[in-house]
N, C-alpha and C positions, 0 to 999 in steps of 0.2 A: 340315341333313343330309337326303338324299334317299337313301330306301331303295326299291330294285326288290323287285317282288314276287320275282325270281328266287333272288337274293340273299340273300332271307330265308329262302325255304325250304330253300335251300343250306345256310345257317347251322343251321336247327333239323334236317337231317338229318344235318346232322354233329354233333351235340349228343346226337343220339339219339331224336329227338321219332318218326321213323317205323323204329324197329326194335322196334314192340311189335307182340305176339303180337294178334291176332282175340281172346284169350279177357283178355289184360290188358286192351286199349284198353274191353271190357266191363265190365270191373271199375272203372277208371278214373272211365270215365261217369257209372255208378252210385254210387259213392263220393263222386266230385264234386258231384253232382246232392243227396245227402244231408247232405254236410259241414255243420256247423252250421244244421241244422233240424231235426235229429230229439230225442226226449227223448234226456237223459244215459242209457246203457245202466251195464249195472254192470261196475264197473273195478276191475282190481288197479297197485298202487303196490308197485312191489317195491326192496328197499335192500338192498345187500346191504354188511353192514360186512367189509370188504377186509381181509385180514392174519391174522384169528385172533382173533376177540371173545373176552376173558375173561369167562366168562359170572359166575364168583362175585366176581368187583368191580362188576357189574352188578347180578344178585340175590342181595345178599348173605345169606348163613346168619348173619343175626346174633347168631342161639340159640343158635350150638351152639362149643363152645369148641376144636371141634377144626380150625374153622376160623383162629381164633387164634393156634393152634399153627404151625398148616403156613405163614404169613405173619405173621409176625411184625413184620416192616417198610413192609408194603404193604396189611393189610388196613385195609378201612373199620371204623372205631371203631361200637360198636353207638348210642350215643347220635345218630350222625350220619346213620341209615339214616332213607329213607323208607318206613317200613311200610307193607307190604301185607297181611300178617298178624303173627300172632305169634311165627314161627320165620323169615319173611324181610320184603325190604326194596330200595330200587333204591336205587343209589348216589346222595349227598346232593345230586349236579348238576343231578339226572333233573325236576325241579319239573315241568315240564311235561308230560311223560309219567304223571307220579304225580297229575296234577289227572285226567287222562283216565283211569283205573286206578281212582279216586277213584267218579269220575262214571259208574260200568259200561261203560268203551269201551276197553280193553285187556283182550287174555287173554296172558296168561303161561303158554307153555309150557313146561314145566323138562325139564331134559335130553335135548334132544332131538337123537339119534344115530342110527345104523346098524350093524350087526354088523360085528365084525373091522373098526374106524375106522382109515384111513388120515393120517397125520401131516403127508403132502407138501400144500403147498398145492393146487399145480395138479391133482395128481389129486385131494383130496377137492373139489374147486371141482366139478369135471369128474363125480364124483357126484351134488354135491348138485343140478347145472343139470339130468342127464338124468334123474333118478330114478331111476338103478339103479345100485346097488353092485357089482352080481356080473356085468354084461358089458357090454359095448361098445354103447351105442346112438348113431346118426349123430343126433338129434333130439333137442334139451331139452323139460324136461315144460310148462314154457310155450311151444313152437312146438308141440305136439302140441296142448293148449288151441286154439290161432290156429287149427289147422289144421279140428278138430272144429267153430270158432267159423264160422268162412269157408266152409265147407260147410253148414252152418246157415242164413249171412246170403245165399249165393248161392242156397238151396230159397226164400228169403221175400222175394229182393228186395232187404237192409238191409246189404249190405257195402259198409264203410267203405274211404275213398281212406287211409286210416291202420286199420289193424285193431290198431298197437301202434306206441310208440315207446323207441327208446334212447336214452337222455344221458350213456352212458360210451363212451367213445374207441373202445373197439372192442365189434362184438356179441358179448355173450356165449352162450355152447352153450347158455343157457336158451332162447333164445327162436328157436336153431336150426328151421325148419319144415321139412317137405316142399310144401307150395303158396302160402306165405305167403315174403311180402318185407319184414322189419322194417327202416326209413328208423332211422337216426342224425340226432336234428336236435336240435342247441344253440342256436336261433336262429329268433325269429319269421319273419325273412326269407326264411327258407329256404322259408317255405309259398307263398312268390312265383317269378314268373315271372321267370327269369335275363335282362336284357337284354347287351347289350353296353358292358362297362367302359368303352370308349374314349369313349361319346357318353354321359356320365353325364347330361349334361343336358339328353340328349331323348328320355327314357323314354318320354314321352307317346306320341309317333311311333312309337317301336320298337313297343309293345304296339297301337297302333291298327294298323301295319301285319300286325303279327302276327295280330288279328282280321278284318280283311278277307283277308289267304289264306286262314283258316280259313272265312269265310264265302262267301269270292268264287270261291276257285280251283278248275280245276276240270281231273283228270288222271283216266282210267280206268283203275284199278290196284286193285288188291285192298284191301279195307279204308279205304277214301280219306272214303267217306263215315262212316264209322266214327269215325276219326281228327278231321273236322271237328266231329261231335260233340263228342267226348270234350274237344278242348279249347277248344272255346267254354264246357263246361260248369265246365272244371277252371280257366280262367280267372274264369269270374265268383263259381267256390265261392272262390277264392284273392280275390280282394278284399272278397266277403263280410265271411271267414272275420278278416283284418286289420281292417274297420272295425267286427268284434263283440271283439275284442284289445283293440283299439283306448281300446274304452270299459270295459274292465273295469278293476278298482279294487281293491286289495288289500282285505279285511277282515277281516284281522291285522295285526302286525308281524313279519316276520319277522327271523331274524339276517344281516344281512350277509355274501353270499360263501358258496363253496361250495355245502352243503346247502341253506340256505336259500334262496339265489337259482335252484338248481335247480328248488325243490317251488313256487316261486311261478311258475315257468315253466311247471310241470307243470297248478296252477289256472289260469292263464288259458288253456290250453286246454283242461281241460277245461271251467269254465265259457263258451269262446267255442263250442263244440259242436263239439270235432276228433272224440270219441267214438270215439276208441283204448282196447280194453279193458284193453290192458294199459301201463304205462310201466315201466323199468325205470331204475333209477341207482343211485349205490352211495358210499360212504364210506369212506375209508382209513385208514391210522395206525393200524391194531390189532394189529399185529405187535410185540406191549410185550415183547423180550426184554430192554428196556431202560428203568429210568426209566418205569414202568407208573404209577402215581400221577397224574402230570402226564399226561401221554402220551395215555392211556386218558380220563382224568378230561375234557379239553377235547373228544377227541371224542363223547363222550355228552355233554356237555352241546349241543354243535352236533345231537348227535340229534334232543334230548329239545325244542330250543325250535324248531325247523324242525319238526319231526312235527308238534307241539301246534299251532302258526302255522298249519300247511296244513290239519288238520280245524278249526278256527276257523274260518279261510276260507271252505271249504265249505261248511257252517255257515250262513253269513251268505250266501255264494250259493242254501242251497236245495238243495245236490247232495251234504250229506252222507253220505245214508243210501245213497248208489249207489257210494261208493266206501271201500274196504277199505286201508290198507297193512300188510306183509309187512315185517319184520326180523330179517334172518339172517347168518351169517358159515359159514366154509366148515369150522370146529370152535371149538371152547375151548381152555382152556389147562389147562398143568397144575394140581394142587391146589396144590403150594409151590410156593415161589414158589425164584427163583434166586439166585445171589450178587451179579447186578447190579440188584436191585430191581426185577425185572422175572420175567414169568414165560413158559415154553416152551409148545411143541405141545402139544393134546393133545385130546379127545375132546368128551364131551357138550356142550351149551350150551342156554341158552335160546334160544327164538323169540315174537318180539311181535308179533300182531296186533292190528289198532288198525284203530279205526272205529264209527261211532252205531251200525251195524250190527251190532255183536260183539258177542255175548256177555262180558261183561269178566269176570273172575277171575283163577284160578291152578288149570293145567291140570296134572295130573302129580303127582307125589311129586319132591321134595328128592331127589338122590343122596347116599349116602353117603359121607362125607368119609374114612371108613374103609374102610371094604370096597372097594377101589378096583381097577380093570384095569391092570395095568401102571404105577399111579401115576396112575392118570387117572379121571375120572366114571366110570360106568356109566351108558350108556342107559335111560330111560327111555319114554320115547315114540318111535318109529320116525319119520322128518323122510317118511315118505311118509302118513302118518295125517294130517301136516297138509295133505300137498296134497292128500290123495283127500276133505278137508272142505270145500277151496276148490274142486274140479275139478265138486264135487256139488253140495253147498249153494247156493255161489255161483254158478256158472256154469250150474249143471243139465247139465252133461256126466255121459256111462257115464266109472266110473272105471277099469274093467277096460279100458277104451279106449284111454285119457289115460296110465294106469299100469301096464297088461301085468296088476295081477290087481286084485280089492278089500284093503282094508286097514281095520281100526276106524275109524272117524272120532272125530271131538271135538265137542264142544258148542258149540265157541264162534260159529259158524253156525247159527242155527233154520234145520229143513230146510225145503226151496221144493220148488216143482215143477220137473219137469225144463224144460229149455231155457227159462229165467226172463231177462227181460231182455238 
């Protein structure tokens, strides 16, 4: 196969290669030029469990009997709980989470809500991504993070050709930005250079003619020399970047499928040095109006041994104490349960963060199983206390920034200096 240089550029402008801005093909460069050299920066892992987490089949009130009352066909037996104290406990699947909880690397946030809670999926989802309950914002509180971050890494020079990525089907309004562009990527390959399908077996050709226009050709046009930069650089970080994949090596086991093959995709890069601060992915099946026992029960345990797997991993890479994850759902359920052993909508829930980094405990007060809203938890912890701990602590972001005001924080972060990592 014989490729003209005409041909090829034809092809990569039809692809898209030169409809980038003066201020991306900068960004690009830059990004490329740093992909897997620089130290790991610190990272958020965010999970979000899909459907409606029960958060009391999770942490269960094993002390109090009026949990026993309101489930009588679904609750976890107290002999079977994994204690965290004396009044609760994670469901008996959770082994993996409960060694980390054990070991001070879990904090447990108990009911953690927002005022007047919303029951519809899509709208509380649509809260808890933007951070705000009470109006309309076009921007999730993780694209506002990217956005504070990318202004930061563009003052010092260190912005990343990935400043975050998604592994769910579509982006979520969390990591919605105004200057930031969050890639969707399921797939090592995708950090490679697209040849053409038809000539699968002379890749070699394709990419060598590819670098020679980038090197060789030579059009007087706005940004040309820009462009021959940017992807001489973006080619050689994308090979790099494959032969540091390449050699990495799990240092867990993880579970098969799903979660776990997600969070191992998620360690090898960041062990290969993609240094995206943020990954987002998520978990489904919590929507137990049915059959909540089984249901519930298999996907916490797919939680609880994928979580544990990825901080191991880490761990044994070296990068544990750089990176944090986040696990939430978009409310809880009710306290009773229903007629079909399963239980409905409803309000409070716990939030787990997890990491060498955490502070680990048990953040909050227990909700009353009595005193309840409409049949439902009461809030105890406002869900922005914990991001104005992540957007500060961890990030060294202004939270009246990231969050439109301040909010209490929590402990479970020793505070840093601003703009840390």
């Amino acid at each position: 196969m014989k490729l003209s240089r005409r041909k090829f550029l034809l092809k990569g402008a039809q692809t898209g290669m030169l409809c980038l801005s003066a201020g991306e093909l900068l960004k690009l460069q830059a990004g490329a030029a740093e992909l897997g050299i620089v130290q790991s920066p610190r990272t958020i892992v965010v999970i979000w469990l899909s459907g409606g987490n029960d958060g009391l089949n999770m942490v269960v009130p094993y002390s109090e009997a009026a949990y026993y009352t309101a489930r009588p066909g679904i609750a976890i037996k107290a002999g079977e709980v994994l204690k965290l104290n004396d009044k609760i406990g994670l469901n008996p699947v959770m082994t993996g989470l409960s060694r980390m909880f054990t070991d001070g690397h879990m904090a447990v946030c108990q009911a953690v809500g927002y005022p007047h809670p919303n029951r519809s999926h899509f709208h509380s989802r649509d809260i808890w991504e933007t951070g705000s309950p009470d109006a309309f914002i076009a921007t999730g509180w993780l694209g506002r993070v990217l956005d504070h971050l990318d202004n930061e890494g563009r003052r010092t020079r260190t912005a990343s050709i990935l400043p975050a990525v998604n592994l769910d089907a579509v982006l979520p309004k969390s990591l919605v930005a105004q200057g930031v562009a969050v890639p969707t990527v399921n797939n090592l390959a995708e950090f490679d250079f697209r040849t053409d399908p038809k000539f699968a077996g002379d890749r070699k050709t394709q990419l060598s003619a590819l670098n020679d226009i980038y090197e060789n050709f030579a059009l007087q046009r706005p940004h040309v020399e820009l462009l021959r930069d940017a992807g001489l650089a973006a080619n050689k970080a994308s090979d790099r970047l494959l032969k540091i994949v390449k050699g990495y090596k799990a240092g867990a086991s993880y579970p098969g499928g799903g979660l776990g093959d997600a969070l191992r995709f998620v360690s090898q890069m960041i062990c290969g040095g993609v240094n995206a601060r943020i990954y987002n992915l998520s978990l489904g099946g919590f929507d137990t109006h049915i059959n909540q026992r089984n249901g519930q029960g298999n996907q916490l345990r797919q939680l609880s041994d994928a979580v544990s797997a990825f901080h191991t991993d880490l761990a044994v890479h070296h990068v544990d104490k750089q990176v944090i994850t986040v696990i939430y759902s978009e409310f809880g359920r009710r306290v009773g349960e229903n007629g079909s052993g399963g239980t409905d909508h409803g309000a409070a829930a716990p939030v787990f963060v997890v990491g060498s980094s955490v502070s680990g405990g048990v953040y909050g007060e227990h909700p009353s199983l009595t005193a309840l809203d409409e049949g439902d938890l009461k809030y105890d912890i406002d869900y922005r206390q914990v991001y104005a701990t992540i957007v500060e602590r961890w990030f060294g972001l202004d939270v009246q920034e990231v969050l439109g005001k301040n909010f209490e924080q929590l402990s479970f972060i020793a505070h840093q200096s601003k703009k840390t990592g």
